[in-house]
N, C-alpha and C positions, 0 to 999 in steps of 0.2 A: 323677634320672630320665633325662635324657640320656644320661648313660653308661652305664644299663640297655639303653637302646632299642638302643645302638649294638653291647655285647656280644651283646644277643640274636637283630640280625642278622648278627653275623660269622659265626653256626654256619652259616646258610642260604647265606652266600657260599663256603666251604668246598666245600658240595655243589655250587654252580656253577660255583667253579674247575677241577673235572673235566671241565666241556663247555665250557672258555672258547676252546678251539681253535674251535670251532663257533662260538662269540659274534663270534670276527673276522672273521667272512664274513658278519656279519648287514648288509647295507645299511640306512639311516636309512629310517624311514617314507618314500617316496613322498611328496611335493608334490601335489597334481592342480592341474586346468589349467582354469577354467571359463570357460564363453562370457556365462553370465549369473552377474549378482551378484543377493543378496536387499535388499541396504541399500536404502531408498527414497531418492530422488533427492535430495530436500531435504532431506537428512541429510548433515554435512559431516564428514570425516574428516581429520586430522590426520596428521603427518608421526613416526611412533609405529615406524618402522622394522619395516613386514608390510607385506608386498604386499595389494593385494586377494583374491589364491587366498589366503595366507593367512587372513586376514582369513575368507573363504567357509568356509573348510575346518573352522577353529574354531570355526565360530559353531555347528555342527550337528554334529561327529563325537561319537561316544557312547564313554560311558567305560564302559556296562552300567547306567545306570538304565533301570528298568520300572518306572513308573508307573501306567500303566495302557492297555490295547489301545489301538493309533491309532486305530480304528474307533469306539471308544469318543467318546475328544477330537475327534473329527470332527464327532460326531453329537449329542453331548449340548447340552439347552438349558441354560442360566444358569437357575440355580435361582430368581432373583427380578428379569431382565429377560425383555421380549419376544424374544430372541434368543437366538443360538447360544451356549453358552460361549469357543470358538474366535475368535470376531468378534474385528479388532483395536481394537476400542474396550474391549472386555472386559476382555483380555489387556493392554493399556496400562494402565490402571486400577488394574489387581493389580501395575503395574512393570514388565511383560515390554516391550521393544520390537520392535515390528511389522514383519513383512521381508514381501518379495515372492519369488515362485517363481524356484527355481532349479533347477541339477542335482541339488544336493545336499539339497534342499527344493521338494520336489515338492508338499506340497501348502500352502507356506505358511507354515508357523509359526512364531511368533515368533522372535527370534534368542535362540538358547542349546537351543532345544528340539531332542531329535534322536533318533532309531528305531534299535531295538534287535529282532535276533529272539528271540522266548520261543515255544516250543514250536509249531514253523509258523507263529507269527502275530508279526504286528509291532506292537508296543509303544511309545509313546511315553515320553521321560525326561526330565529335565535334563541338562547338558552344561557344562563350567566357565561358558563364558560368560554364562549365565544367570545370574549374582549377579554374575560380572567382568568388566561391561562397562557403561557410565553413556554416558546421555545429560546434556547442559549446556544449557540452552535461553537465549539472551537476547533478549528480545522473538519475534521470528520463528525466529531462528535456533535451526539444533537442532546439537548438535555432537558426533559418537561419540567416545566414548572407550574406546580398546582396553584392556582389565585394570585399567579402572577402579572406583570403589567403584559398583557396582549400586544398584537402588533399589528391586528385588524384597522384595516382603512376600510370604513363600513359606509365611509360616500361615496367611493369609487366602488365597490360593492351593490351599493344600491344604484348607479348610475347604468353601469355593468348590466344590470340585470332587466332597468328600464329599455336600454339599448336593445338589448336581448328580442323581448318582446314588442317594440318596434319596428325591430327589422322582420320580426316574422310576420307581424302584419302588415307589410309592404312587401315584402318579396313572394309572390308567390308561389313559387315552387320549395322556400323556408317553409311556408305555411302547411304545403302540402304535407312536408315532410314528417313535419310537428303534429298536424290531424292524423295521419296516418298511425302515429305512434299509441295516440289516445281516442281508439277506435269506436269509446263507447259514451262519446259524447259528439253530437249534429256539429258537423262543422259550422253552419252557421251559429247555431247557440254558442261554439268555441270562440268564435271570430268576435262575437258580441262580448264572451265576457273576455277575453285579451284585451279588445277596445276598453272597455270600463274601469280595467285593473293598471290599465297603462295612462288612463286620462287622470286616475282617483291618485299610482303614483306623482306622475309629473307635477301633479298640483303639490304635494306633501316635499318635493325635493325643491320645487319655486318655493315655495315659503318657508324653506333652509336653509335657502342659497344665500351664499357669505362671499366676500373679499377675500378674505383669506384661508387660504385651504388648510385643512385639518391635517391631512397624510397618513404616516402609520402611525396607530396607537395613539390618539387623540381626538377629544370627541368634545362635543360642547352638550353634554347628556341635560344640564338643566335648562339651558335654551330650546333644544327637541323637545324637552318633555314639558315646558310653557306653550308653547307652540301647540303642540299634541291635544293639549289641554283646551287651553284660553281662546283657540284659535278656530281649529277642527271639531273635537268635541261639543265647546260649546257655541260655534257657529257664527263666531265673533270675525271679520275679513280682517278690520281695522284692529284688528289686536295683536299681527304677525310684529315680532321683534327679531332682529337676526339674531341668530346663536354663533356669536361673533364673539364668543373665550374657548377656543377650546382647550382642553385641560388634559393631561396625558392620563389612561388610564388607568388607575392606581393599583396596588397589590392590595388581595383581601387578609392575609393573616393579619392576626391582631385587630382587622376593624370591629370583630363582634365586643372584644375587652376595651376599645375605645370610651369617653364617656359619650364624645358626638365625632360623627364622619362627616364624606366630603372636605374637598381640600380648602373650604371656608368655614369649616368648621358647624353648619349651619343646619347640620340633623340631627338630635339626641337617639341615643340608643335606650331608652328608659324606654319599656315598651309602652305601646305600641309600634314606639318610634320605627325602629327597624321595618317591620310591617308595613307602616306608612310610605316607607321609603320605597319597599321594592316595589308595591304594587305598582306608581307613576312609570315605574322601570321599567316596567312590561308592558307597560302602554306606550310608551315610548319609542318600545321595541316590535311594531306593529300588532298591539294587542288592542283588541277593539274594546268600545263603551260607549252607550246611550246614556247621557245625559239630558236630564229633564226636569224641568222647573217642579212641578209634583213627583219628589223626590223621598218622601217620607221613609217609604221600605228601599231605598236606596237604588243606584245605576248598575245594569243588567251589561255586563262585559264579560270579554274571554279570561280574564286573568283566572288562573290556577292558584288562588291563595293557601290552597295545604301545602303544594308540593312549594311556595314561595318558604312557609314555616321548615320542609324540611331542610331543602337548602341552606336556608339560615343558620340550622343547625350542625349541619356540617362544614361550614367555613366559620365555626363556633369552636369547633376541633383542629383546624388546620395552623401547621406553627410553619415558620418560616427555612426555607429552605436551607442548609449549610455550605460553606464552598467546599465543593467535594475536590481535593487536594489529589486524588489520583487521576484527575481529567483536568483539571487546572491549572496545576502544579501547586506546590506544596508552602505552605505561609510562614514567611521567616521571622523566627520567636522575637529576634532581637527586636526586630523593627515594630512587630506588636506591640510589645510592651512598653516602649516608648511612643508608640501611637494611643496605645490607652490611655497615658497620661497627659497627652495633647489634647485627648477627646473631654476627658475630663476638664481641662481646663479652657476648653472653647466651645464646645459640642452642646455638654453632659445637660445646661443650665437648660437647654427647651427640647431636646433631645435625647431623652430617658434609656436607659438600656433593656433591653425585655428580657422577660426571665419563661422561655418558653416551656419550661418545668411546672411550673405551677400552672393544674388546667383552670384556677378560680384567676386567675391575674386580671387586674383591672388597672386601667391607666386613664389617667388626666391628661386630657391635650394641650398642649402651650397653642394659644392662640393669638396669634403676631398682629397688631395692625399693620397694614399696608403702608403707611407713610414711615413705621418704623425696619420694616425688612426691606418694604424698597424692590420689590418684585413687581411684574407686571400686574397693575390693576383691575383689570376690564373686567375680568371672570368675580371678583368681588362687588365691584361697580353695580354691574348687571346685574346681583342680585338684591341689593340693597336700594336701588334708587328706579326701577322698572317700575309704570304700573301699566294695569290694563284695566279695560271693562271688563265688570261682572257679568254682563247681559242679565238674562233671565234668573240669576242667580242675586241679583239685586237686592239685599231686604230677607234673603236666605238666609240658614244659619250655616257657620263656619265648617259645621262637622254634621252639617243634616240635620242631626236634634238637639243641637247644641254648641255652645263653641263660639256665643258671640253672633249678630247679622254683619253679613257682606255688606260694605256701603257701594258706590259706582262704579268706584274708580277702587281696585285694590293692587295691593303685589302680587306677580303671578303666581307665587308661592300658593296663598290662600284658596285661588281657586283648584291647585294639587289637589289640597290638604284635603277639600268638599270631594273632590274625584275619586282618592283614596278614600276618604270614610265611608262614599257612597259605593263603591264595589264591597268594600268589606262588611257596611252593613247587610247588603241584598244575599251576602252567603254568610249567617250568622258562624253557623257549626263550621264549618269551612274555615273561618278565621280562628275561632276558639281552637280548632284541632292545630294549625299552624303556630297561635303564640303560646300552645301547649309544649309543640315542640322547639320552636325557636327560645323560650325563656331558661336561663343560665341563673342568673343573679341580677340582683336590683342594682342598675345602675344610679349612681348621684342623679340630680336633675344638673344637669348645666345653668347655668346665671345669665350669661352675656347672651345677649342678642340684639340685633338689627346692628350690627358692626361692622367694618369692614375688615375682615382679619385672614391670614391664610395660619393654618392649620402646623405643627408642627411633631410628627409624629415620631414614635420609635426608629429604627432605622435598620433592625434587622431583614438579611436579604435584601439592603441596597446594591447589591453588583448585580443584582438581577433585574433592576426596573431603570435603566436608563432609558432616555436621556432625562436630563435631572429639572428640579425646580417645578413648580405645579402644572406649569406649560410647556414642560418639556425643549424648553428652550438650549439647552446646555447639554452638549454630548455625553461628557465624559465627568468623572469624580476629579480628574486633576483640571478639566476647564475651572468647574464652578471654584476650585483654589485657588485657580487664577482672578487680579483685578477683574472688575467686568470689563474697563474697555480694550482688556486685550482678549478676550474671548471670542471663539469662532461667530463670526456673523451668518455667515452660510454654512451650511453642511446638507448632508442625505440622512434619509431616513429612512426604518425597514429593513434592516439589514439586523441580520442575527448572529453574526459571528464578534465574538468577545475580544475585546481588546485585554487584555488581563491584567495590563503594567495600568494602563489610565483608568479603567473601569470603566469603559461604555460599549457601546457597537459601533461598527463599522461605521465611520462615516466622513469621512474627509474627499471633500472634490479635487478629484486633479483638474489642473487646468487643460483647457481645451479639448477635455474629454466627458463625451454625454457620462451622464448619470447610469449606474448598475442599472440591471434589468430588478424590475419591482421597488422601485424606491422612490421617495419625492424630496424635494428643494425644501430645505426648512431654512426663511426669509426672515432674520430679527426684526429688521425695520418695520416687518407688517405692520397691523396695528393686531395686537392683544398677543404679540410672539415676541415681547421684551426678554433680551437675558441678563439685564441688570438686576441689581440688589443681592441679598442675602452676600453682603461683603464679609464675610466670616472667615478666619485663617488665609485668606488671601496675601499676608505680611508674614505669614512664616516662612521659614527658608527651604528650597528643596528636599534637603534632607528630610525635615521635618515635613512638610508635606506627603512625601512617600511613606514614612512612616505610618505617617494619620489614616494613607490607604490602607497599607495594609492591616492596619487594626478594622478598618471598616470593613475588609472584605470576610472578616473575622465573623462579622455580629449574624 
């Protein structure tokens, strides 16, 4: 499948080699320069190599989601509080973290959230940082972490907000209250497009709907975005699959020095590759696209592919955060040093150490079969043995003008691949100016493909992205040392405050008492929430176990 992806964007580069004279006079995105930041004060920041404009610029530029009018999210109440849905009590709840007014966020909203124009009117979306950025809480302390694992529940998010706009079209003295706010659109033209906006979600969240819930910081993004694709765009019914793996959301340092991402290991970084990847991302992330059988000069969507290259480029720079020992407490030598030589001798063999000094570092990913690590399958499954109809794409080439014909029946992957080429051909300069700025260094081409493998990556800033294993199935650093069958079957999730001795977050159920406010049930037995396999150092002995922590909380 990699080396599909990779021939079927060479055709697209061909056509871009003819304007690459052009491409050498693109300057990089612009920096900007802000007077005010949104972080709230008592939010502590880390030394993660981003300035603060950084940092600002990120938090809000759009990649082309439209979710739905900013007027909208402005005004609408929370379907089942007394208050606004926007409120940052709300919005924390759901996972978002709460920012104050800036330049670049005028009215507020959370960080990751960020405005987009759709047809004269401004639109609210997501934005990377909305899933890739994690707060750490330990007692008071709150502590950001840039392209860290999120903790966004982005169903209950979207469900949240269908709600939202349902009840105000049923209630009407809601409604009232909601037209009166946006005084300069016909109530009834408002009422008609609520209706269309709420018919067009409901249908997008039924052909998502899964058995097993996601919760916090878990997302099944390549089911959505097959879906998005094979489904919606190209107007196939019979081609919905559940996005029934969901995968915890990963941290982004190191993925750009990766050779391939994703926790199947199943995207190359060799460009286009990166490119290729975000743009389905955006689509995914309600960014629209007209797909169409005369497709030559390519499909006309919202994606943002410069500001997609700058992005790129700044989580190109981002190194992994340190355990800051005066809010944490402080890391005792002895036990590192006998934990570094346990890591080496159980760890070190698929899990490399990174050297976040060198800005050229370039890493190989150990990539595991599944029958050998012994982890939950489904999220590899699903990728590898899925097909669906081409539709109209039948007899098409793989990449537009090249790349191989679509046969019938293909892997959802493939029809991506033509989505992606097709946005990035239809804005030539736009993509040039993006892999202008996203390109570092030639990465290897990767070899393996169509396999079923999970991914095994560096492991710096692992105290920051619990809970552990691709599925987020395993709370804590001292569960997953534990055998698998004595590992927590149930726990919560959502909860940000640090355990420090076991390395995870909060999350142990008492008995006969509900669940924290903002957290959900994470059930092993579901199906694709296995927390077996990856039996490694599970036979060493306590000591040595804590040891092996505290060397890990080290990296």
């Amino acid at each position: 499948m990699i080396r599909t992806l990779l021939k079927g964007f060479t055709a697209l580069l061909i056509v871009i080699v003819i304007i690459i004279a052009w491409a050498l006079t693109i300057n990089k995105p612009q920096q900007h320069k802000f007077k005010h930041y949104s972080l709230p004060e008592e939010i502590r920041t880390l030394q993660q190599n981003w300035t603060a404009d950084i940092r600002q610029q990120m938090s809000h530029t759009s990649f082309g989601s439209q979710i739905l009018p900013l007027s909208w999210l402005l005004n609408l109440e929370h379907p089942y509080k007394p208050s606004m849905l926007i409120d940052a009590k709300n919005m924390e709840a759901l996972g978002f973290i709460p920012q104050q007014h800036a330049t670049n966020n005028t009215y507020g909203l959370p960080l990751g959230f960020s405005i987009d124009a759709k047809e004269s009117e401004d639109w609210a979306g997501l934005t990377c940082a909305a899933c890739h950025t994690a707060i750490v809480e330990f007692g008071a302390h709150k502590i950001l972490i840039d392209g860290g694992a999120g903790q966004l529940d982005f169903v209950q998010f979207e469900q949240t907000l269908l709600q939202a706009v349902g009840l105000t079209l049923r209630d009407s003295e809601r409604f009232e209250r909601f037209a009166k706010a946006i005084p300069n659109i016909p109530t009834t033209k408002l009422k008609q497009a609520l209706s269309q906006w709420h018919n067009k979600t409901a249908k997008r969240l039924a052909i998502n709907k899964t058995q097993t819930p996601y919760g916090y910081g878990r997302l099944d993004a390549f089911g959505i975005i097959f879906n998005t694709v094979a489904v919606d765009a190209l107007g196939v019914a019979t081609n919905v699959r559940a996005p029934d793996a969901p995968v915890s959301i990963p941290v982004l340092w190191d993925a750009s020095h990766l050779d391939v991402v994703q926790w199947n290991g199943s995207a190359p970084n060799k460009e286009p590759g990166p490119l290729g990847q975000n743009v389905p991302t955006a689509l995914a992330v309600y960014g629209n696209i007209v797909m169409e059988a005369n497709s030559f000069g390519g499909y006309s969507s919202s994606v943002r592919v410069k500001n997609l290259g700058y992005m790129q480029s700044r989580y190109y720079k981002l190194t992994a955060p340190s355990w800051p020992q005066d809010l944490l407490g402080e890391l005792n030598q002895e036990q590192m040093q006998q934990g570094e030589k346990l890591y080496q001798a159980h760890c070190q063999q698929c899990h490399i150490v990174a050297n976040n000094i060198d800005d050229k570092r370039q890493y190989t990913a150990t990539l595991i079969p599944i029958e050998s690590i012994g982890t939950d399958p489904v999220m590899a499954n699903n990728f590898v043995d899925r097909r669906v109809s081409s539709g109209f794409l039948a007899g098409k080439n793989l990449a537009i003008i090249g790349g191989g014909k679509l046969a019938d029946e293909v892997a959802p992957i493939d029809l991506v691949i033509n989505a992606a080429a097709g946005v990035m051909l239809k804005k030539p300069f736009n993509t040039l100016s993006a892999l202008a700025a996203e390109f570092q260094f030639n990465l290897p081409r990767p070899t393996l493909e169509n396999k079923k493998v999970y991914k095994a990556r560096q492991l710096n800033g692992i105290w920051t992205s619990a809970p552990y294993l691709h599925n987020g199935s395993v709370p804590s650093l001292w569960d997953l040392l534990t055998p698998e069958e004595q590992r927590p079957t149930l726990f919560y999730t959502g909860s940000r405050q640090l355990d420090t001795r076991k390395v995870g977050y909060q999350s142990t159920i008492t008995e006969g008492a509900p669940l924290p406010a903002a957290t959900t049930l994470f059930d092993t037995s579901l199906y694709g929430n296995s927390n077996a396999g990856h039996n490694f150092g599970t036979t060493l002995t306590a000591v040595e176990k804590w040891a092996l922590i505290e060397y890990l909380k080290s990296l």
